[in-house]
C-alpha positions as CSV (number, residue, x, y, z in Angstrom):
1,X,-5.8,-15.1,24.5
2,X,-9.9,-15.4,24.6
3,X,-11.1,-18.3,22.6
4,X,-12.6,-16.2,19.9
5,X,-8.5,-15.1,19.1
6,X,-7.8,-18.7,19.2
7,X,-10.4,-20.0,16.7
8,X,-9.6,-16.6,14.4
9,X,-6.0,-17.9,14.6
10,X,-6.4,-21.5,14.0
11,X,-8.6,-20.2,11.0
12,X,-5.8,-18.0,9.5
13,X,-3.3,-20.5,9.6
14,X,-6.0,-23.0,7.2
15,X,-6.2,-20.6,5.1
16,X,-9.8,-19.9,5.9
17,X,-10.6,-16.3,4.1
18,X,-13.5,-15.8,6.0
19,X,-11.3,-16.1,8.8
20,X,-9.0,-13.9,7.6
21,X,-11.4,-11.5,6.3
22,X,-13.2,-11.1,10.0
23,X,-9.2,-10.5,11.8
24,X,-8.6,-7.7,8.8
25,X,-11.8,-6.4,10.1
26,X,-10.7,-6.6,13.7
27,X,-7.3,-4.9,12.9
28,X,-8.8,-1.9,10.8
29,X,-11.1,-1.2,13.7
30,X,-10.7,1.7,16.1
31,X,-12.6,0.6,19.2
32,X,-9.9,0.6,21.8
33,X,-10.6,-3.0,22.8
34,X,-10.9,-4.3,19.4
35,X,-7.2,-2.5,18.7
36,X,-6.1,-4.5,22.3
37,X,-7.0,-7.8,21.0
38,X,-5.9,-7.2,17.5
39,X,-2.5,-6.7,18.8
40,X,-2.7,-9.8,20.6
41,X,-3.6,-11.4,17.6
42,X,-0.8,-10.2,15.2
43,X,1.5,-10.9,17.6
44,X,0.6,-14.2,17.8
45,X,0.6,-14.6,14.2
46,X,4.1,-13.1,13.5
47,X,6.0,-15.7,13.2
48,X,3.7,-16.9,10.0
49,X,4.9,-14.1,8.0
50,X,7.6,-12.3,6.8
51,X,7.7,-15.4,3.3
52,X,5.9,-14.2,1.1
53,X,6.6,-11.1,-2.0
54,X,5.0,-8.1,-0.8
55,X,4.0,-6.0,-4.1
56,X,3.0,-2.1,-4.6
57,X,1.0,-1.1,-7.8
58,X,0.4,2.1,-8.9
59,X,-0.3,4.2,-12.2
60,X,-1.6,6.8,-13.9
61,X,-5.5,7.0,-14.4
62,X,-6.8,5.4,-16.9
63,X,-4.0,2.5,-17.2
64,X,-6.0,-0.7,-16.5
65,X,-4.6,-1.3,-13.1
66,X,-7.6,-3.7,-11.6
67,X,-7.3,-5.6,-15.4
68,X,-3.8,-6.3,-15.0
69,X,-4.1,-7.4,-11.4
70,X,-6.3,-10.2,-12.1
71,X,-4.3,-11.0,-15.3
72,X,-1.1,-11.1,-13.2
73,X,-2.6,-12.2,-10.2
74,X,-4.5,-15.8,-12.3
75,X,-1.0,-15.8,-14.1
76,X,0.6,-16.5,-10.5
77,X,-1.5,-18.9,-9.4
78,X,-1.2,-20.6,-12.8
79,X,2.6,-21.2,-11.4
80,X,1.5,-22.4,-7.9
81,X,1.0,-19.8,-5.8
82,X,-1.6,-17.7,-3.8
83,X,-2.4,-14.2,-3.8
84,X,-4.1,-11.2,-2.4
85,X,-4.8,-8.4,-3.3
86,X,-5.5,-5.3,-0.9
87,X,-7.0,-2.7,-3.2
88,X,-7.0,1.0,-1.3
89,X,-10.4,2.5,-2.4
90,X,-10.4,6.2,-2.7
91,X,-12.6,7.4,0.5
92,X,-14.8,10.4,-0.2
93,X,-13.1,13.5,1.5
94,X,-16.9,15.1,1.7
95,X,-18.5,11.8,3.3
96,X,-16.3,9.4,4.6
97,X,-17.3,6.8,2.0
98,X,-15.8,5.1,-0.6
99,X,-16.4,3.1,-3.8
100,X,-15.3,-0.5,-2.3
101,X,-16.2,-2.0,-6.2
102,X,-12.4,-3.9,-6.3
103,X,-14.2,-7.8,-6.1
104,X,-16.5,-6.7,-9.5
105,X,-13.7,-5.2,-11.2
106,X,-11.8,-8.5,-10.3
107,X,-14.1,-10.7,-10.8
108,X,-12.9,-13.8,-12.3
109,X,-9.8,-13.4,-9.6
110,X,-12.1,-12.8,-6.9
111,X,-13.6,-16.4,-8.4
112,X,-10.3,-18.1,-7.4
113,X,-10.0,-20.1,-3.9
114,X,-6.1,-19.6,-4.1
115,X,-7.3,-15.9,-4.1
116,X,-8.3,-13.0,-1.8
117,X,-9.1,-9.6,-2.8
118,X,-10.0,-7.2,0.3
119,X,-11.1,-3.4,-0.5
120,X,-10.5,-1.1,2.1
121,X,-10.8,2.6,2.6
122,X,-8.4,4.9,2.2
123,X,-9.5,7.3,4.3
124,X,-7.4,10.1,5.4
125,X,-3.9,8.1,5.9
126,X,-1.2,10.0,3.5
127,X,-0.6,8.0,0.1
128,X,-4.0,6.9,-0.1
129,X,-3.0,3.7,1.8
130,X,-5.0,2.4,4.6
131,X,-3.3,2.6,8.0
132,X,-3.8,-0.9,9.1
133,X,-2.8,-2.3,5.1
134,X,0.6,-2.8,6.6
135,X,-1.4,-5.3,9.3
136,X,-3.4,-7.0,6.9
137,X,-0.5,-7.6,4.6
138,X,0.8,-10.0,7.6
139,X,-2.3,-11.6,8.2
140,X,-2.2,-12.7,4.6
141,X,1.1,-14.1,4.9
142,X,0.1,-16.2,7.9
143,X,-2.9,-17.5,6.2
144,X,-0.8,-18.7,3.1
145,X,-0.9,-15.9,0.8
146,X,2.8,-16.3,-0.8
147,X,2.1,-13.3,-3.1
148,X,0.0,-10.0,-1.4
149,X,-0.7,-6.8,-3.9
150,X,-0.7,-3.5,-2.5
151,X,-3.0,-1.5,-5.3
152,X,-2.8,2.3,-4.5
153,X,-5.4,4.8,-5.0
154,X,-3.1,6.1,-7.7
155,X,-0.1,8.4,-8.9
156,X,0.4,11.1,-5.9
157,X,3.1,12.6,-4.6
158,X,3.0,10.7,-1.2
159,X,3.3,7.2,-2.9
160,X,6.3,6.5,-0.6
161,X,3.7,5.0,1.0
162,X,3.8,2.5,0.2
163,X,6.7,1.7,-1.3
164,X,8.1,1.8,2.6
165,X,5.9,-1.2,3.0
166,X,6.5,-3.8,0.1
167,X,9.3,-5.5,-1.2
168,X,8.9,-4.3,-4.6
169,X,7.4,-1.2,-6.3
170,X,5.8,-1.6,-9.8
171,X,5.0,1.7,-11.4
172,X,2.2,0.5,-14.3
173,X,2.1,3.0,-17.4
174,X,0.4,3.6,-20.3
175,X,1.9,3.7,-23.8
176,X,2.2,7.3,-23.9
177,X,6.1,7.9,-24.3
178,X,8.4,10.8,-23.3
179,X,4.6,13.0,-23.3
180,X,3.5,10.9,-20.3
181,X,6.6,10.5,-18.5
182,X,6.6,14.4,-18.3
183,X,3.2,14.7,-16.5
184,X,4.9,12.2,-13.6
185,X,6.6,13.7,-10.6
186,X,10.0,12.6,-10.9
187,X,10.1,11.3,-7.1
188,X,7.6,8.5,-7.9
189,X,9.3,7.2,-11.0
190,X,12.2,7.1,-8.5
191,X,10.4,5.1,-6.2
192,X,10.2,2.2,-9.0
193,X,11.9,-1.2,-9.0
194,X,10.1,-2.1,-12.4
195,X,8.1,0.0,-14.8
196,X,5.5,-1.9,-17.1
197,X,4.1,-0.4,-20.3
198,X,0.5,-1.7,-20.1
199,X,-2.2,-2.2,-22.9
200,X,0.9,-3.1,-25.4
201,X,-1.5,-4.8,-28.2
202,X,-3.4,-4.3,-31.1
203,X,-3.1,-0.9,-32.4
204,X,-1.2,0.6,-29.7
205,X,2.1,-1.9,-29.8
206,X,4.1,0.6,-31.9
207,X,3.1,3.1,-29.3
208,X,4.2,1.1,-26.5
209,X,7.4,-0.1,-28.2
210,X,8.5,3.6,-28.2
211,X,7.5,4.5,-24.9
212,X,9.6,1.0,-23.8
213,X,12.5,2.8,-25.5
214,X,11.7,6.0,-24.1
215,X,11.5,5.3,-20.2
216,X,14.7,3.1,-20.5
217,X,16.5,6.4,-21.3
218,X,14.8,8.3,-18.9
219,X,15.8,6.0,-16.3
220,X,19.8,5.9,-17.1
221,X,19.3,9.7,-15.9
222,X,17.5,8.7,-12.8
223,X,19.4,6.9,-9.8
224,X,18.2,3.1,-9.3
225,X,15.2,2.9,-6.7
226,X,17.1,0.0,-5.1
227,X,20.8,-0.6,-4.2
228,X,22.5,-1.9,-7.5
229,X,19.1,-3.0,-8.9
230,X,18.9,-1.3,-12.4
231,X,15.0,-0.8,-13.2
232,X,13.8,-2.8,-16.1
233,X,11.3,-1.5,-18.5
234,X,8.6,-4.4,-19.9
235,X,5.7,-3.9,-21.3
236,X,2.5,-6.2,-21.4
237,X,-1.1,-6.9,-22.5
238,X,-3.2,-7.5,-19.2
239,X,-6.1,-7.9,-22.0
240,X,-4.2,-10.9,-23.9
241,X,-2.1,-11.9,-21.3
242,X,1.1,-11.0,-23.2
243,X,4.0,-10.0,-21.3
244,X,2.8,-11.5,-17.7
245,X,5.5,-14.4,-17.7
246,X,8.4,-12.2,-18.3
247,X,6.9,-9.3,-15.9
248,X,7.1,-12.6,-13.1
249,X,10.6,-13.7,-14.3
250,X,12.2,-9.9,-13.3
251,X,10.3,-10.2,-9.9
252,X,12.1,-13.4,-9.0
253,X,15.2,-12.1,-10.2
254,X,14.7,-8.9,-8.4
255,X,13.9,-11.1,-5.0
256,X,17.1,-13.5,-6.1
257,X,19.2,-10.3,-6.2
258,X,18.0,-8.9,-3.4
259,X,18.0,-12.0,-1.3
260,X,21.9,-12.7,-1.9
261,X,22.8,-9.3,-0.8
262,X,21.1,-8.9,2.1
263,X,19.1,-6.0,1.0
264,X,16.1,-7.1,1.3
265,X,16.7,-7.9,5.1
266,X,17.9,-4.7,5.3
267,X,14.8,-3.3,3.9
268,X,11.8,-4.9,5.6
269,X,13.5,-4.4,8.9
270,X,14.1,-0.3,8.0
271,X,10.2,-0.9,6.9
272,X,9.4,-2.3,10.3
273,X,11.4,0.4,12.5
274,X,9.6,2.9,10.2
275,X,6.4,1.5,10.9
276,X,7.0,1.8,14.8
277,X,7.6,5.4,14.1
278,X,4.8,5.8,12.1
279,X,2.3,4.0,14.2
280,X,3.5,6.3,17.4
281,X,2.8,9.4,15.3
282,X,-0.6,8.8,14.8
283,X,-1.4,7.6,18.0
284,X,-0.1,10.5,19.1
285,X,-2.4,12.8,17.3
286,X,-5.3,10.4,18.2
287,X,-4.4,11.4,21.4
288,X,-3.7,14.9,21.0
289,X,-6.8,15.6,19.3
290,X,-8.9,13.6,22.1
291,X,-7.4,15.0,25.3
292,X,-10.2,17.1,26.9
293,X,-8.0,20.0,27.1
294,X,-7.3,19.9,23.8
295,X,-10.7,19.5,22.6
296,X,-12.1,22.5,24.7
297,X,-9.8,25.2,23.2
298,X,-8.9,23.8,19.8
299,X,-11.9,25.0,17.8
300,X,-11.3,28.5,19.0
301,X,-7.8,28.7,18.4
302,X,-8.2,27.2,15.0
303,X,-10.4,30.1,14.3
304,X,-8.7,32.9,15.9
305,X,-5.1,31.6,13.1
306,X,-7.6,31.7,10.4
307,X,-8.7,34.9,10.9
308,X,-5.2,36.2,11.3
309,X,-5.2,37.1,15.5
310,X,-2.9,34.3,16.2
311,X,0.5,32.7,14.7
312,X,0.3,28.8,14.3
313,X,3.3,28.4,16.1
314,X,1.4,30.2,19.2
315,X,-1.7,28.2,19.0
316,X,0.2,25.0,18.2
317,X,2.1,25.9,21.7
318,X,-0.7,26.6,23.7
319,X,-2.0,23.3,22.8
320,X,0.6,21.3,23.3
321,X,0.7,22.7,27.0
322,X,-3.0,21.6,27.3
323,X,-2.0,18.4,26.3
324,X,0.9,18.0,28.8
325,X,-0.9,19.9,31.4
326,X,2.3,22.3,31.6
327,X,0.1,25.5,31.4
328,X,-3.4,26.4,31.1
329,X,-4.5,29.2,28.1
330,X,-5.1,32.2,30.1
């Protein structure tokens, strides 16, 4: 381990967040040797995570998601703990780039030492998540972070995303009612371990009362997201703060439950063997697409199954030879 990994490391486990911010850089990079000695890195660091409450938040457009993370996130550290937030900006699918605003929409959060709020590009990863969020989410832990948010780009239909990597998935809603809950796949509502009701003041708390009501009955016809967890319904004000404390109380019951059962065991080390898997497939197609072989014939035979002169299964076979050096295209 070089002495730069040892004074990153030493850093992380202070608590340092500039620290911590320059080893999430190292981990999201894809220079090979930066990748080598990030995996050094997290493997050192492993045995500082795995205690705190991992998080995923998602919701409908329009819901208030970055206001009621800082209002949940100060609420938590109001009751002793630390949190970060890793807020998966939507990357632009023409130019690469992405919005990366999270810290101004967060500001007073961003204010707090006991917090750390890192944006990071979505890129192409399904679910909107960032490949390396799982990596980060550990380096958190180690540095102290007790409580780490998962904020999604939004409600897709590949949010399994990252509910496969948290202990807990919070679906965030508007008050909308029955009308709303119709526009939602039904997979992702499934995916939920708690469903708040947000924005559930002023002139819009009769509204929100109803669409309480209305997603509890919808969810007696759905089949629990977790083991014998029955999904609660709250609803809250991330404006006034209302709601907050009881939207905390579920989560520790939910983590009680789950910790006197032995599901949640079960669940981050199914996480973990799914993350192996995961982590092989797209090194693979990194690979794939960078083999020489592969790179020579590739844009022609994506052509030639545009145009119609060649089944995918043909060119996908062909290329696959390349790649193994079976056979050459003729």
């Amino acid at each position: 381990m070089t002495a730069h990994l040892v004074a990153l490391a030493e850093g992380i486990r202070r608590g340092d967040r500039r620290a911590l911010a320059r080893a999430i850089t190292l981990v999201e990079s894809t220079r090979r040797d930066h990748r080598r000695q990030a995996e050094v890195l997290l493997e050192t660091m492993l045995p500082e995570t795995g205690r705190g409450v991992r998080i995923g938040i998602s919701g409908v457009p329009g819901v208030g998601k970055s206001t009621f993370i800082e209002a949940f996130g100060q609420y938590v550290i109001s009751q002793g703990h630390r949190v970060a937030v890793l807020a998966i900006d939507p990357s632009s699918q023409r130019t690469g780039g992405s919005i990366l605003g999270d810290k101004t929409r967060m500001e007073r959060l961003g204010r707090r030492p006991e917090a750390f709020i890192r944006p990071s590009p979505a890129g192409a990863t399904l679910g909107g998540v960032a490949r390396r969020t799982r990596e980060a989410m550990l380096l958190c832990e180690a540095a102290g972070f007790d409580v780490v948010l998962v904020e999604t780009v939004g409600v897709g239909q590949s949010e399994t995303a990252v509910a496969d990597m948290v202990d807990l998935f919070l679906l965030l809603l508007l008050p909308g009612g029955g009308d709303e809950l119709q526009g939602i796949k039904k997979g992702i509502v499934e995916l939920a371990d708690l469903v708040v009701v947000n924005k559930a003041d002023g002139a819009l708390m009769e509204a929100a009362n109803l669409a309480v009501a209305e997603y509890r009955h919808a969810l007696t016809l759905l089949r629990p997201a977790t083991g014998d967890w029955k999904t609660p319904v709250l609803s809250c004000s991330a404006r006034t703060g209302a709601g907050i404390d009881q939207l905390w109380e579920s989560i520790g019951q939910y983590r009680s439950q789950l910790g006197v059962s032995g599901a949640l065991a079960a669940r981050r080390a199914d996480q973990a063997t799914a993350w192996l898997w995961n982590e092989i497939r797209e090194s693979l197609v990194e690979a794939f697409r960078a083999h020489p072989e592969v790179r020579a014939a590739l844009l022609d035979l994506e052509d030639r199954v545009r145009r119609g002169e060649l089944p995918p299964t043909a060119a996908a076979v062909t290329l696959l030879e390349r790649f193994s050096g079976r056979a050459a295209v003729s």
